[in-house]
N, C-alpha and C positions, 0 to 999 in steps of 0.2 A: 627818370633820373637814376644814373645806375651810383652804388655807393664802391670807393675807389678799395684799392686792396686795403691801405693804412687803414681804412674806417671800418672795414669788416674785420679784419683782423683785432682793431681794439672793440669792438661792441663783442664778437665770440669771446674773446680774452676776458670781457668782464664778466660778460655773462657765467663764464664756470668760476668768478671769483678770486683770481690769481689776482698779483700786481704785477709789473711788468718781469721784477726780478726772479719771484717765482716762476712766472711763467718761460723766461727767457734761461732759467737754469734747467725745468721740466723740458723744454724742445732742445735744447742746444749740450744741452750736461754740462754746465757753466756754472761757476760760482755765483751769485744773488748779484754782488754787482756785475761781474760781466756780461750777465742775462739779460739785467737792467738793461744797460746801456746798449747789447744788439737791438732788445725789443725796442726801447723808446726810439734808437736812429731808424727800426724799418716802419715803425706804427706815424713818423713825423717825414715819410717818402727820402730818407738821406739815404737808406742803406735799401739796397733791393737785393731778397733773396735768393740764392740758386734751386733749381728744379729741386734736388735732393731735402734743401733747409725750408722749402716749402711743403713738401712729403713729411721731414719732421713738425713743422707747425701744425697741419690739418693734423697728423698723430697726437698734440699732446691737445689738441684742442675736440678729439674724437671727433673731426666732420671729415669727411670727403676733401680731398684734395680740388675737388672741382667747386665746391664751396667757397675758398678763397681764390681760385683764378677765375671763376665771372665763369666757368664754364659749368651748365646746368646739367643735371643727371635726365631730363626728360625738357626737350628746348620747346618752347610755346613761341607761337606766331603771332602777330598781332594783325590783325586785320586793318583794323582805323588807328591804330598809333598811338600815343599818349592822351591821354585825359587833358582836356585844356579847360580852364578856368580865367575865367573874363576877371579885366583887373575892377568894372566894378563890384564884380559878386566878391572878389577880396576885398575892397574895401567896404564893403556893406558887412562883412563878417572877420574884423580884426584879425581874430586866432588863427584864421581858417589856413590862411598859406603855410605856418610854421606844420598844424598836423598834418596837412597834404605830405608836406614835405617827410617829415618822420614818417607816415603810410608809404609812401616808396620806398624807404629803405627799409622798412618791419618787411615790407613786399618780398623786396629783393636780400634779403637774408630769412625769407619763410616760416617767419616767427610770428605762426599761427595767434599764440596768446600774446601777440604784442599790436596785433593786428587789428585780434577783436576787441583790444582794449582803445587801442584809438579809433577804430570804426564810432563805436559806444560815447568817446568823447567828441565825436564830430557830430555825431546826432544832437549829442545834449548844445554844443554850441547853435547849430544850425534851429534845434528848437525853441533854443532861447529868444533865440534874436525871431524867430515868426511873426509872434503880436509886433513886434516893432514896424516890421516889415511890411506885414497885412493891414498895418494902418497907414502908409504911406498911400499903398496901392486902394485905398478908400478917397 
């Protein structure tokens, strides 16, 4: 599951803390509300940025330009393709599709400590639910 520009763009954005208006006055040199309103029309897909307004966003947001266009500084291949999970094993573990789902995209925005935080919560769900499970299969 790759996460679209609007989504990366607003998880970096929050992540250093801005709201949209700061933010959109920081890349663009715009007043708070003009800022506002570029950021929220390109973070909600209505306004799509030019090569240069995307050079000023990865600037005010310090990442790499190739960070918000899907393009990777080091490209990885995949072998066997995505990770599939059987719809019973979702439904034998409620929680489990929403964190898969957030682990893709901590993935694919490289957010080491976002990763190893829901790694950690996926353990503890999938531990939880074992007695449950090991008494079935008894």
């Amino acid at each position: 599951m790759q996460l679209s520009f609007a989504e990366k763009l607003q998880v970096l954005r929050k992540r250093t803390g801005l709201n949209q208006g700061a933010f959109g006055a920081k890349a663009f040199n715009l007043p708070l509300d003009s800022g506002r309103t570029k950021i929220k029309n390109i973070e909600l897909g209505k306004q799509h940025p030019t090569e240069d307004e995307l050079e000023l966003l990865a600037r005010a947001l310090e990442v790499p330009k190739a960070v918000l266009t899907g393009a990777s500084a080091g490209t990885h291949e995949r072998v066997d393709g995505e990770l599939c999970v059987s719809v019973k094993v979702l439904d034998r573990y409620p929680k489990l599709g929403a964190y898969l789902e957030m682990l893709n995209k901590a993935v694919a925005l490289e957010d080491e400590a976002l990763i190893a935080h829901i790694g950690e919560t996926l353990a503890d769900i999938l531990q939880s639910q074992l007695p449950r499970v090991m008494a079935r299969v008894k």
